[in-house]
N, C-alpha and C positions, 0 to 999 in steps of 0.2 A: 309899609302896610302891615300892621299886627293883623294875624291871623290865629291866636292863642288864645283861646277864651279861658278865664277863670271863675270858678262856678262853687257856690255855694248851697246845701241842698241843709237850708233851715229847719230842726227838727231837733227834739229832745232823746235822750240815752233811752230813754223810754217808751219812745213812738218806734223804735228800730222791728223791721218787720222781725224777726230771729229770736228777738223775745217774747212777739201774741199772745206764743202759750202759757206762758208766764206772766205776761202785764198787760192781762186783755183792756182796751180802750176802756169800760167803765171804769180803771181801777188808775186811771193817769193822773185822776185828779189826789190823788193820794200818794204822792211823790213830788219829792222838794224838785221844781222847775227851777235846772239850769242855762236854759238855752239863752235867755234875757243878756245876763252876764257873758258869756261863751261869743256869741254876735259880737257884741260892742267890742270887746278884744278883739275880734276880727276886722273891723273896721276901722279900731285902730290903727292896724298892723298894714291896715289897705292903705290908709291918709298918708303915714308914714313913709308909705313907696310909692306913692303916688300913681295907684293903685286903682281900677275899675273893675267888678266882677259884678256879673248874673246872683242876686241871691231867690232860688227857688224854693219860697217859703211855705210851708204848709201850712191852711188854713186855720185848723186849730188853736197853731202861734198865732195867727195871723187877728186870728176872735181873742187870743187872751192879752196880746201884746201888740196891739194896733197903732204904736209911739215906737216901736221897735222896728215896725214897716218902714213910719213914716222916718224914721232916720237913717236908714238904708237910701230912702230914695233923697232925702236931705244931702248925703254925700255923693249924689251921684252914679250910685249904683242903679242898674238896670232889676226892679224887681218882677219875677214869674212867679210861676204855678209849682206847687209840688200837691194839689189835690188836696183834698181838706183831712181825712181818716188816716193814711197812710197804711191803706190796706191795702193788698196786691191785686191790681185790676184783675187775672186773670180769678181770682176768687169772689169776682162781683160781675154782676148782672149788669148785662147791658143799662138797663133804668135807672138801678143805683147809681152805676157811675156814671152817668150823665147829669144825673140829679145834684150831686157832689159835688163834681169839678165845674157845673154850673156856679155852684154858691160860694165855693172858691174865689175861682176868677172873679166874681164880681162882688165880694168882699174884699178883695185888695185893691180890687178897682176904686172902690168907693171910698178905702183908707187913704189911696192918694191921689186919687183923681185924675188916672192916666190910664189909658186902655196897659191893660197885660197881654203880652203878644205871645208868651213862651209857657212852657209845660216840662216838666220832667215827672214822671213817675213814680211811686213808693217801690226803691230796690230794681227799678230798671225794669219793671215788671211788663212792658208789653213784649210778649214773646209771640211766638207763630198761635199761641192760646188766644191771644187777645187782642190781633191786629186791629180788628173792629173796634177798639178804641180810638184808631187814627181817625176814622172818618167821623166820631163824635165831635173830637179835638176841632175839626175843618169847620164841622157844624158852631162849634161855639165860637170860634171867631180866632183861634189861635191861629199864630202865623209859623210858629215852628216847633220841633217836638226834642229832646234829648235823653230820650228811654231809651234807644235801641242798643245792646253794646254785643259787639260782634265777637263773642266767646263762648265758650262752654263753659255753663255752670251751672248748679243746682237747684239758683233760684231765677234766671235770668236768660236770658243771650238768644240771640240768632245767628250761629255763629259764622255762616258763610254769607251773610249780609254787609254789604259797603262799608269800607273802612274809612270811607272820606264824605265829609257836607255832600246831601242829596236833595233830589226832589223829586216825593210826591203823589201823583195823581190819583186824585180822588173820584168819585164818582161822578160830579157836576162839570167835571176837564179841569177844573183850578187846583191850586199845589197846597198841600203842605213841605215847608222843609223840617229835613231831620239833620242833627247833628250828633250822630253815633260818639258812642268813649270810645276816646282812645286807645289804638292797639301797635302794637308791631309785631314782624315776624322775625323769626328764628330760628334757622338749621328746619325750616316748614312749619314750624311751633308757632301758633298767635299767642302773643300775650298781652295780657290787661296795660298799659302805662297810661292810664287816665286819673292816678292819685285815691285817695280812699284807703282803704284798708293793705292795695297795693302797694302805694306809697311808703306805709307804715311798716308792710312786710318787707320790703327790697330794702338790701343796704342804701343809704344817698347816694352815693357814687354810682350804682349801678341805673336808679331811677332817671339823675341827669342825664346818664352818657345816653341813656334810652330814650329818653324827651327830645333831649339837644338831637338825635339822629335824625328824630321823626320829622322834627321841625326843619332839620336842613335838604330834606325831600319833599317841601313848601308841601307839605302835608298840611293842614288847617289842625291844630291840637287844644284840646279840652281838657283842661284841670277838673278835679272835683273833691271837696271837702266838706265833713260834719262840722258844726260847733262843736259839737261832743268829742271828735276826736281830738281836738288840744286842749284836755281837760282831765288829767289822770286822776284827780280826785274824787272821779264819779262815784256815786255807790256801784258798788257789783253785785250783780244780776244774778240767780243763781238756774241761769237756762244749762242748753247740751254743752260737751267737750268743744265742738267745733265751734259754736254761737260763739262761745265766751272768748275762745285765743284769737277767732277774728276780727272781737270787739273791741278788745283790751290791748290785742298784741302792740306793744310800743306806742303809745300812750306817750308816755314820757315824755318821747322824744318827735313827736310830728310836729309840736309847732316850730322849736327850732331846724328842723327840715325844709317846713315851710318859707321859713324868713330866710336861709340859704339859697331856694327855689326863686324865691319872687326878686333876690337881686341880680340870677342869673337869666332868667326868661321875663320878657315883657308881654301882659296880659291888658287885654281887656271885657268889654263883656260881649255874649255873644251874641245882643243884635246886633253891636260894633263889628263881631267879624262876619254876620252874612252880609251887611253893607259891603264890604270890602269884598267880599269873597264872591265874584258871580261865575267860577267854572262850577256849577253843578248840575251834574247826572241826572238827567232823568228818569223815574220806574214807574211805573206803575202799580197799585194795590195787588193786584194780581200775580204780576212777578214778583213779588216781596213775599207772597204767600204760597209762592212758587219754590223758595228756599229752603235745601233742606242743610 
């Protein structure tokens, strides 16, 4: 039973929340689109290892490269939501994002003709700010969410929130499930090991032996990757100190990380692992907003 999803959060160098101030939406269209090319490398690399992952596309892709959906779902990938703007929910209005991730989801729907059942977030963005997002997500027909990641950070987290697949309830008594990123603990430390920028900052050696641990505590474990991130020939951005080494740091070297990664752990996507997976927790809205 694979319990290990791997996840793809479809999106250009230039949609990254960390540069806004710098490459407000009007101005994306004025920037050579890499993502096209970036994907299909990915999907190579998937075929190749015979390979299933979640790609949670953003709309926008999704309006300009609608042959890019559909060959995602041509291979057998599981495609979701990543929201159309890639704006941070907790900086939008209940109406807007409703109205959004409405036209999202049923933009991709209509690209392949399969209900979309999953959502992730721009940047993990629903925090204790925004839970009231969940119950939108229930309202528009999603069946599971992978926003929430249980750390302290600057732009994200709720950090003493579930570290393991949950469920849910909503107002009407029926569930949504969440599938948190990955963490583990450390001498009482959480840390990130859900891939990303993590991935790119941890030596390899250290990422596996942190993966492989989580995994052999039949912990249920989520990968997560940009196109952008195996792609060092991006332009560079001229945002803050910190944007730019989290963006850039090791480049280089993540996709060969990655194809190390994918012949030592077996992934699939993760509506594959909530099928598989039926120990989950119960909470309530209320107790989730009860976390501090």
């Amino acid at each position: 039973m694979i319990t290990n999803a791997l996840t793809v959060d479809v999106e250009d160098f230039f949609h990254v929340s960390a540069f806004s101030r710098v490459i407000p939406q009007k101005n994306w269209e004025k920037y050579e689109s890499r993502v096209e090319k970036n994907t299909l490398k990915l999907l190579e690399i998937f075929k190749k290892r015979g390979v299933s992952a979640t790609f949670f596309v953003l709309g926008w892709v999704a309006e300009k490269y609608p042959d890019l959906v559909k060959e995602i779902d041509s291979h057998g990938h599981e495609v979701a939501s990543h929201g159309y703007s890639h704006k941070l929910i907790y900086n939008q209005g209940k109406t807007e994002f409703y109205e959004e991730t409405k036209y999202a989801k049923e933009l991709l729907e209509d690209i392949i003709g399969k209900e979309i059942k999953g959502y992730r977030a721009a940047s993990y963005s629903i925090t204790q700010k925004s839970l009231w997002a969940l119950e939108i997500l229930h309202e528009l027909g999603f069946e599971y969410d992978s926003s929430i990641f249980p750390v302290i950070h600057d732009r994200y987290g709720i950090p003493h929130s579930p570290r393991s697949p949950y469920k849910i309830k909503m107002q009407d008594g029926k569930f949504l499930k969440e599938f948190p990123l990955s963490t583990t603990s450390i001498f009482g430390l959480t840390l990130p090991i859900a891939g990303g920028g993590y991935f790119r900052l941890y030596p390899y050696f250290l990422s596996e032996k942190l993966i492989t641990r989580h995994i052999k505590q039949n912990q249920p474990y989520v990968f997560y990757i940009h196109p952008w991130e195996i792609d060092p020939g991006q332009p560079r951005v001229q945002a803050g100190l910190i944007s730019r080494f989290r963006h850039y740091n090791n480049l280089s070297v993540c996709l060969s990380r990655l194809e190390l990664l994918l012949k030592k752990i077996t992934f699939t996507t993760m509506e594959n692992v909530f099928s598989n997976y039926k120990c989950l927790e119960e909470m309530s809205l209320d107790e989730l907003e009860g976390i501090r």
